[in-house]
Biopython code that builds the backbone (N, CA, C, O; Angstrom):
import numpy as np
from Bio.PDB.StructureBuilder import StructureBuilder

atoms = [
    (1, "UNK", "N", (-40.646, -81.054, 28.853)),
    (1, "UNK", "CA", (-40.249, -79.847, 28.170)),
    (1, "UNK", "C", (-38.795, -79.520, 28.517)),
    (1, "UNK", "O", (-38.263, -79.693, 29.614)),
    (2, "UNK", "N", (-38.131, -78.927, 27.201)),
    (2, "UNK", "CA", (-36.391, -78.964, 27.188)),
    (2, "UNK", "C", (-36.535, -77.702, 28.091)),
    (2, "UNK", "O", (-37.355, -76.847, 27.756)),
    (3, "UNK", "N", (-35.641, -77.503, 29.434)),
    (3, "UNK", "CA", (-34.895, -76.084, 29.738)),
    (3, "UNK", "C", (-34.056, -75.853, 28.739)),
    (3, "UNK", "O", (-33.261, -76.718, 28.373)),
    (4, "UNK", "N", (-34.154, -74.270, 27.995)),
    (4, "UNK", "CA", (-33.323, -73.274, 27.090)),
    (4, "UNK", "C", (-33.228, -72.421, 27.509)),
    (4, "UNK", "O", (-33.111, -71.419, 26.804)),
    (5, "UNK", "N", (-33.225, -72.333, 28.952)),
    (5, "UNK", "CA", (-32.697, -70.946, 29.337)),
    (5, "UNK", "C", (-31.255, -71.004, 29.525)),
    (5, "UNK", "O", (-30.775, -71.948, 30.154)),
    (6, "UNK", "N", (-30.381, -69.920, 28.952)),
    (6, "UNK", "CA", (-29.115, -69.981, 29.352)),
    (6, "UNK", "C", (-28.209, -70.758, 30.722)),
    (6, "UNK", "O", (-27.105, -71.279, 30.881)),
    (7, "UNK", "N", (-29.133, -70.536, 31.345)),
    (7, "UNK", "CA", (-28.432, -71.133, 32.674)),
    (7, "UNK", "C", (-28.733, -72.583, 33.194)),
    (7, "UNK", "O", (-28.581, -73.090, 34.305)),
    (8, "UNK", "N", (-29.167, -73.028, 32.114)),
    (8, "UNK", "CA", (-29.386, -74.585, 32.092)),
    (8, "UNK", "C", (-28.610, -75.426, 32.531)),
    (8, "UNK", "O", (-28.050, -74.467, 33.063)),
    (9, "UNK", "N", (-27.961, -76.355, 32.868)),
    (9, "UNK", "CA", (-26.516, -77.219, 32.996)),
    (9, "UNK", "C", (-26.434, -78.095, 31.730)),
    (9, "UNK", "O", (-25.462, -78.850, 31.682)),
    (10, "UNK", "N", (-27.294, -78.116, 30.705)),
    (10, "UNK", "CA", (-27.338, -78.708, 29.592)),
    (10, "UNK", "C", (-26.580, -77.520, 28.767)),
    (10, "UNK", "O", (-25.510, -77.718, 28.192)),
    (11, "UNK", "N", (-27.271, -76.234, 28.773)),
    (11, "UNK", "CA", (-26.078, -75.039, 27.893)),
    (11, "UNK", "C", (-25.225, -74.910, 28.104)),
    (11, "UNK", "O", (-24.274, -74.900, 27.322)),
    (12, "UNK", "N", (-25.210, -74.734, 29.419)),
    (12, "UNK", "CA", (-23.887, -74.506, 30.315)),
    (12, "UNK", "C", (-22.602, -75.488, 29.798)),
    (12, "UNK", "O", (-21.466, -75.109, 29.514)),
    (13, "UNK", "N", (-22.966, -76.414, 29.775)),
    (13, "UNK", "CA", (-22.120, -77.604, 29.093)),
    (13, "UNK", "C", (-21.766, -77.401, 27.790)),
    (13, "UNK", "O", (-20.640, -77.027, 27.464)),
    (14, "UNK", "N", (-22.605, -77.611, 27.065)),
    (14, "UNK", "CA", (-22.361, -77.027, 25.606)),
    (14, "UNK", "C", (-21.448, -75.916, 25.212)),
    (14, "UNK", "O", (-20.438, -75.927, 24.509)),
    (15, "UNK", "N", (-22.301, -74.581, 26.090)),
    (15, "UNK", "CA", (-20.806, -73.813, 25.837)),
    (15, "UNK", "C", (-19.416, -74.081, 26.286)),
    (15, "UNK", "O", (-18.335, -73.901, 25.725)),
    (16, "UNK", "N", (-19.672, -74.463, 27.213)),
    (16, "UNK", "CA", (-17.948, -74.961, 27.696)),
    (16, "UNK", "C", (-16.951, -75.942, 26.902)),
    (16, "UNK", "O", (-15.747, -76.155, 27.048)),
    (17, "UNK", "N", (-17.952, -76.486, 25.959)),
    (17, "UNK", "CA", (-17.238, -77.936, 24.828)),
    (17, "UNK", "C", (-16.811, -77.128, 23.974)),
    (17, "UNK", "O", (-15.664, -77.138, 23.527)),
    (18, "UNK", "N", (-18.261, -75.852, 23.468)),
    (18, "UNK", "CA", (-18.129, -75.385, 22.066)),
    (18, "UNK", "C", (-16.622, -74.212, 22.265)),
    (18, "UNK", "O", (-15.828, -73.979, 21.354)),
    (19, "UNK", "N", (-16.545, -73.618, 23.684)),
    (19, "UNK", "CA", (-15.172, -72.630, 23.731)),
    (19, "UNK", "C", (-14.190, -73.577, 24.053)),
    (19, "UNK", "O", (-13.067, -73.077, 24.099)),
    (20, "UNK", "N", (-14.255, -75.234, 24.380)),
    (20, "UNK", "CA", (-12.888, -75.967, 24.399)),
    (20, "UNK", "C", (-12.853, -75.808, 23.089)),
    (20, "UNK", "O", (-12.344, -74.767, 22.675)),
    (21, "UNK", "N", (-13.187, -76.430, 22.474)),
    (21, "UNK", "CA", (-12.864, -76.450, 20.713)),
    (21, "UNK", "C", (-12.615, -75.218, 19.973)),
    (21, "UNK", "O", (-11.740, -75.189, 19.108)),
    (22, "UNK", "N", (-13.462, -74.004, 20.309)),
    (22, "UNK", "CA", (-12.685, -72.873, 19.830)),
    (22, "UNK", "C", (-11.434, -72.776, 20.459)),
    (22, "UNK", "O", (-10.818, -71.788, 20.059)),
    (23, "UNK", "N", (-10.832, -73.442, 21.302)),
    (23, "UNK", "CA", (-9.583, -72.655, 22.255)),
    (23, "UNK", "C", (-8.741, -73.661, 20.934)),
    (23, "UNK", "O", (-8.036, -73.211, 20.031)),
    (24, "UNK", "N", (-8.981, -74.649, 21.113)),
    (24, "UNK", "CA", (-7.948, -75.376, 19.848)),
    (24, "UNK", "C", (-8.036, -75.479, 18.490)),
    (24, "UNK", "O", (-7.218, -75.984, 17.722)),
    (25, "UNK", "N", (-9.137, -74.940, 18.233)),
    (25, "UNK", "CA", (-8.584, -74.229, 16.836)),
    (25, "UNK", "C", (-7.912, -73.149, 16.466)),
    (25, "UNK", "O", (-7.487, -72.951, 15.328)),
    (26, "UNK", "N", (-7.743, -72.123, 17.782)),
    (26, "UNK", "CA", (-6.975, -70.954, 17.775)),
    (26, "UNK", "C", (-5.754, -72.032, 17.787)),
    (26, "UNK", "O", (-5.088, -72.454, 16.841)),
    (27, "UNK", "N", (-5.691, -72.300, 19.010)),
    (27, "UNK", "CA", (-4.053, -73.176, 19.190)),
    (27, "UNK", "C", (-3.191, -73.581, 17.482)),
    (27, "UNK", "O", (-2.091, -73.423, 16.952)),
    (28, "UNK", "N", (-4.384, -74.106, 17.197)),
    (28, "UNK", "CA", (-3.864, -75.092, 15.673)),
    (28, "UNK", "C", (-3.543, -73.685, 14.942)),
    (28, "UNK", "O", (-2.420, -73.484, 14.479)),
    (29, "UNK", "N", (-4.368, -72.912, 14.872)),
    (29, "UNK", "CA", (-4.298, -72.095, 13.849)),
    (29, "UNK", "C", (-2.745, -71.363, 13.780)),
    (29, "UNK", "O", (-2.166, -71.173, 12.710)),
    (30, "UNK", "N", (-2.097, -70.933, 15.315)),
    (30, "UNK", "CA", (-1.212, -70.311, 16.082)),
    (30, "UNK", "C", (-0.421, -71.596, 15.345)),
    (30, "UNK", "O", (0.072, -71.205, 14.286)),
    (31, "UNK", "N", (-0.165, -72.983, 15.594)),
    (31, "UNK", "CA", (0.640, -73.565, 15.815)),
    (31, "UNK", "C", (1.025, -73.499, 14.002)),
    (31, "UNK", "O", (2.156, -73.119, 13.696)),
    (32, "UNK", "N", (0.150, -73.838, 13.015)),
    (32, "UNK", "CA", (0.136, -73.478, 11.604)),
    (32, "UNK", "C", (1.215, -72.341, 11.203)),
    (32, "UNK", "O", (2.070, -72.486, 10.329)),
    (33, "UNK", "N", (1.031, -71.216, 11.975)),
    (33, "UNK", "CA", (1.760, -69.973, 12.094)),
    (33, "UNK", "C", (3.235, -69.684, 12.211)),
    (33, "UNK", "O", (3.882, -68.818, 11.623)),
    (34, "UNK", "N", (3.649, -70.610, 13.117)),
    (34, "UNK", "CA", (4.324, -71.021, 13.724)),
    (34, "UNK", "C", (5.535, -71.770, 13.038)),
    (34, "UNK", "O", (6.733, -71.490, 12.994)),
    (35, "UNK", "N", (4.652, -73.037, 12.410)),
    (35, "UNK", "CA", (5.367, -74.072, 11.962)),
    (35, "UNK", "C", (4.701, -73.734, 10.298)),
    (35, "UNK", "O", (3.626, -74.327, 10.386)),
    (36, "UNK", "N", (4.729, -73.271, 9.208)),
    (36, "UNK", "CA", (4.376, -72.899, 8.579)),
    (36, "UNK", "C", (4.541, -74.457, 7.147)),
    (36, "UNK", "O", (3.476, -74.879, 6.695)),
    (37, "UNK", "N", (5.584, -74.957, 6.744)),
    (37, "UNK", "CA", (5.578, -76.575, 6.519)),
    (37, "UNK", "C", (5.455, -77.616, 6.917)),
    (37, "UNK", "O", (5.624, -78.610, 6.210)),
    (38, "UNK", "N", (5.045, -77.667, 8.475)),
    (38, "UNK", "CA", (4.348, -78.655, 9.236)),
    (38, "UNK", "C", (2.848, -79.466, 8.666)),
    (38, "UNK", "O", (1.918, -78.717, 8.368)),
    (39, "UNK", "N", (2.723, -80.390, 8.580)),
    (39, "UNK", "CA", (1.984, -81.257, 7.689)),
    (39, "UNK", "C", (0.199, -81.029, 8.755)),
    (39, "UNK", "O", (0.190, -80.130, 9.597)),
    (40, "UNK", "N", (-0.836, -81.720, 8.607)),
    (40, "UNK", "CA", (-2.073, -81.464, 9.439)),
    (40, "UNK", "C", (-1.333, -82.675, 10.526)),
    (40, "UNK", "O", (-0.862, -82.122, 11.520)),
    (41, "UNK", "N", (-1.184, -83.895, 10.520)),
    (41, "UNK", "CA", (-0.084, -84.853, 11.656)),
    (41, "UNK", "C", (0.467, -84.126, 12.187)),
    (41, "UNK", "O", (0.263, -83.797, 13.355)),
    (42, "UNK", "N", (1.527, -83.581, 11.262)),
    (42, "UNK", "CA", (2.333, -82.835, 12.806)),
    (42, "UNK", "C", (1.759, -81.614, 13.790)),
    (42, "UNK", "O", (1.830, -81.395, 14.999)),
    (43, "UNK", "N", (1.260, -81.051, 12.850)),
    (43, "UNK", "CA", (0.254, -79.823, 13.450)),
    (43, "UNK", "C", (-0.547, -80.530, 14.587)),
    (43, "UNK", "O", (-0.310, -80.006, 15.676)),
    (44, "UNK", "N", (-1.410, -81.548, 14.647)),
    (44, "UNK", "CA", (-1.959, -82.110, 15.598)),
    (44, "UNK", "C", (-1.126, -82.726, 16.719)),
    (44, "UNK", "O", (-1.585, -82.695, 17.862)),
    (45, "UNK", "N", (0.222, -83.357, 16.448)),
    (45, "UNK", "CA", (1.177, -83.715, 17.476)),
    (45, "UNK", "C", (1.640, -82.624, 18.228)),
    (45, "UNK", "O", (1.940, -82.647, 19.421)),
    (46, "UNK", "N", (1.698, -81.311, 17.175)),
    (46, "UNK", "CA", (2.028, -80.571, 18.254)),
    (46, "UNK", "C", (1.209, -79.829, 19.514)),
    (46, "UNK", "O", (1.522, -79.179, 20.512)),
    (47, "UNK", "N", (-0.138, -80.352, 18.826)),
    (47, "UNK", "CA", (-1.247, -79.632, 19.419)),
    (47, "UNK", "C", (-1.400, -80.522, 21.051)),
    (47, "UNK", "O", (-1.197, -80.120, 22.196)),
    (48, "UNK", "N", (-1.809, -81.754, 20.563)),
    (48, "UNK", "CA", (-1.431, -82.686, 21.752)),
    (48, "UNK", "C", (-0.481, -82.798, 22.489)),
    (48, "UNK", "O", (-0.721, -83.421, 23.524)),
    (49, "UNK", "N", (1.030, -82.247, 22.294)),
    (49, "UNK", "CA", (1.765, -82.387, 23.341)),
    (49, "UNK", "C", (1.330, -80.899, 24.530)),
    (49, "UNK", "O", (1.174, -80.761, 25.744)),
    (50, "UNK", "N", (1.275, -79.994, 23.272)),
    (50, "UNK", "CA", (0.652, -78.928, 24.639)),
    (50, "UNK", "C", (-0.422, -78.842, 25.157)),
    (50, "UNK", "O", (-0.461, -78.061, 26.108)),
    (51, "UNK", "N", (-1.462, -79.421, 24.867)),
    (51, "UNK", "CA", (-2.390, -80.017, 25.817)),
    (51, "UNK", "C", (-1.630, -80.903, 26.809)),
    (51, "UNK", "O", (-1.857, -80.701, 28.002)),
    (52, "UNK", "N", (-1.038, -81.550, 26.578)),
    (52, "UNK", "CA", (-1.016, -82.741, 27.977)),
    (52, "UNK", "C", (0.560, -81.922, 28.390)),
    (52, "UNK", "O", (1.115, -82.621, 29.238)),
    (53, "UNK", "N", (1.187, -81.011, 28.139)),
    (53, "UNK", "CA", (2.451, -80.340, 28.907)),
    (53, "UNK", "C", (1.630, -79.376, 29.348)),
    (53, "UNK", "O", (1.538, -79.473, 30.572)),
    (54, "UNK", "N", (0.641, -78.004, 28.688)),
    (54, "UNK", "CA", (0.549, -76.948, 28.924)),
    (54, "UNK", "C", (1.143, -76.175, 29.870)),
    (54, "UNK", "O", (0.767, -75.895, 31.008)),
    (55, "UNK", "N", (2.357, -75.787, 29.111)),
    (55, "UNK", "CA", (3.054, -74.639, 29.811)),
    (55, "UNK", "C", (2.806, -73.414, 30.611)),
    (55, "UNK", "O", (2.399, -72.406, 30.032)),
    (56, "UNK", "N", (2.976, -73.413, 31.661)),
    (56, "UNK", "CA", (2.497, -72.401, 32.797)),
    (56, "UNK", "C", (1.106, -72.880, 33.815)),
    (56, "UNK", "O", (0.520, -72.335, 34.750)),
    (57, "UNK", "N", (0.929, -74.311, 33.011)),
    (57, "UNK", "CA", (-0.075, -74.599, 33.697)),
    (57, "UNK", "C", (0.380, -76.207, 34.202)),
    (57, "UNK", "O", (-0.569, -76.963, 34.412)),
    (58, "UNK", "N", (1.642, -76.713, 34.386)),
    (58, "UNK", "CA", (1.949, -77.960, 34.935)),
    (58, "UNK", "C", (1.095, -78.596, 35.979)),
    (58, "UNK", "O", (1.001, -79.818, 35.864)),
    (59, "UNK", "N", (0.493, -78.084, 36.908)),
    (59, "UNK", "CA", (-0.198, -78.473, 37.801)),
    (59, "UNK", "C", (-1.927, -78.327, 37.871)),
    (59, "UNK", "O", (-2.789, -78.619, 38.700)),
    (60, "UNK", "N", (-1.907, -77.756, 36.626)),
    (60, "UNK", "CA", (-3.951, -78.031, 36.216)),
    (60, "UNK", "C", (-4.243, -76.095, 36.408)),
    (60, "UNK", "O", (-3.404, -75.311, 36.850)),
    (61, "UNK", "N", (-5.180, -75.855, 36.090)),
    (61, "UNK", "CA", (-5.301, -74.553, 36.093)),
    (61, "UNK", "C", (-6.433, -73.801, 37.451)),
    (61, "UNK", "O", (-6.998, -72.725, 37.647)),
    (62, "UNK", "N", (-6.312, -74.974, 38.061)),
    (62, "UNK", "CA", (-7.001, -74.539, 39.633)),
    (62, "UNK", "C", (-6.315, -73.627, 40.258)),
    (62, "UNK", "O", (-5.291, -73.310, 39.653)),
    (63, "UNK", "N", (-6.504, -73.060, 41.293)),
    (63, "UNK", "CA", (-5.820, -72.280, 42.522)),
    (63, "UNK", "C", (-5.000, -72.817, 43.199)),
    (63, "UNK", "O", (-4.235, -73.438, 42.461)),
    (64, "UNK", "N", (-4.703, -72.931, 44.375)),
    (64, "UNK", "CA", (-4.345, -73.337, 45.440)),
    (64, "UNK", "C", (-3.116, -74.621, 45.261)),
    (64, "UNK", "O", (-2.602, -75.071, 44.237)),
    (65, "UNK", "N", (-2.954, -74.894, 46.382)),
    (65, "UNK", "CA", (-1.758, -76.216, 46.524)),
    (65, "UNK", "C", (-2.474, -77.406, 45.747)),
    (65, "UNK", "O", (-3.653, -77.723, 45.590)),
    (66, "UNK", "N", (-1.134, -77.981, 45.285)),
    (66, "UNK", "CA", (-1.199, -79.009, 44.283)),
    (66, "UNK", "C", (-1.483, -80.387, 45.242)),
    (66, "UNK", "O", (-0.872, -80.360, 46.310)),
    (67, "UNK", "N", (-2.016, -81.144, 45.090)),
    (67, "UNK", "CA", (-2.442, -82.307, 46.152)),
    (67, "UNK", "C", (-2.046, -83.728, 45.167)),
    (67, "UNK", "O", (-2.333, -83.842, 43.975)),
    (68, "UNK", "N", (-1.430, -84.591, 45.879)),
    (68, "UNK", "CA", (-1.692, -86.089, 45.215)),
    (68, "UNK", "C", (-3.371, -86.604, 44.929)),
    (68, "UNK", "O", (-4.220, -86.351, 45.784)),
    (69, "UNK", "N", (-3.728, -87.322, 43.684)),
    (69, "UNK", "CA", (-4.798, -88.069, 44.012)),
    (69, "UNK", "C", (-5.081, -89.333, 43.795)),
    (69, "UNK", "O", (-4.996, -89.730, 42.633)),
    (70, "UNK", "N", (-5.499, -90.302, 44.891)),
    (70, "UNK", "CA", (-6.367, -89.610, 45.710)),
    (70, "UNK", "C", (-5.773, -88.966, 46.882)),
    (70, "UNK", "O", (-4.543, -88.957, 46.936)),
    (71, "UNK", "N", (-6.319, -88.524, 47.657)),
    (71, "UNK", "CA", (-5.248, -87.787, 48.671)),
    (71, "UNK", "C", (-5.266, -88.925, 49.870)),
    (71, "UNK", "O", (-6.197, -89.669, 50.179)),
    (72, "UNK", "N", (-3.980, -88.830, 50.434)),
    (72, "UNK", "CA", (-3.469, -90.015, 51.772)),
    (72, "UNK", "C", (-4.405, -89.766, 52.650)),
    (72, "UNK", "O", (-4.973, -88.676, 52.569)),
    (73, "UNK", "N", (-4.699, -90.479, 53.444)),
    (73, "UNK", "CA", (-5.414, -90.405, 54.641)),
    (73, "UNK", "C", (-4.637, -90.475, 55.730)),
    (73, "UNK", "O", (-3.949, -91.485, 55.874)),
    (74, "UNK", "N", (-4.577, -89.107, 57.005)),
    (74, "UNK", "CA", (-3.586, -89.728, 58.063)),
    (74, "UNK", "C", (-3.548, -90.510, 58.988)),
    (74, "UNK", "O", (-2.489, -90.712, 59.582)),
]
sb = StructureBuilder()
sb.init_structure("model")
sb.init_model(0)
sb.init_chain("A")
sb.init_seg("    ")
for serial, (resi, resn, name, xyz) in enumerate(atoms, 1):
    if name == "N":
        sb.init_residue(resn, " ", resi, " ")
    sb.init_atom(name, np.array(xyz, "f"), 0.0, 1.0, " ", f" {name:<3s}", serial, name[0])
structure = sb.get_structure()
């Protein structure tokens, strides 16, 4: 029998895919806005470079000190 209770790690997952994908269709939508004769290609190039730059977030969107990985051993 499927767990459907919200706190499943199977929902749990799901929602977290289904609000990645809402986060980038806002993005696209913003970037559309933006670039208003930009083609659906470029709209997506631009979408992908700020995913893999994301500004204000250079170092991943964790807390704390930024670490090499894997980390050195002393």
């Amino acid at each position: 029998m499927a767990d459907d209770s919200p706190d499943s790690p199977a929902i749990r997952l799901r929602t977290a895919f289904d609000l990645c994908e809402l986060g980038e269709s806002m993005r696209r939508a913003q970037l559309r806005r933006e670039h208003p004769g930009a083609t659906d290609e470029e709209v997506e190039a631009l979408l992908v470079t700020w995913l893999e730059t994301r500004p204000g977030a250079e170092q991943g969107d964790g807390w704390g000190r930024a670490i090499s990985w894997p980390p050195s051993r002393p």
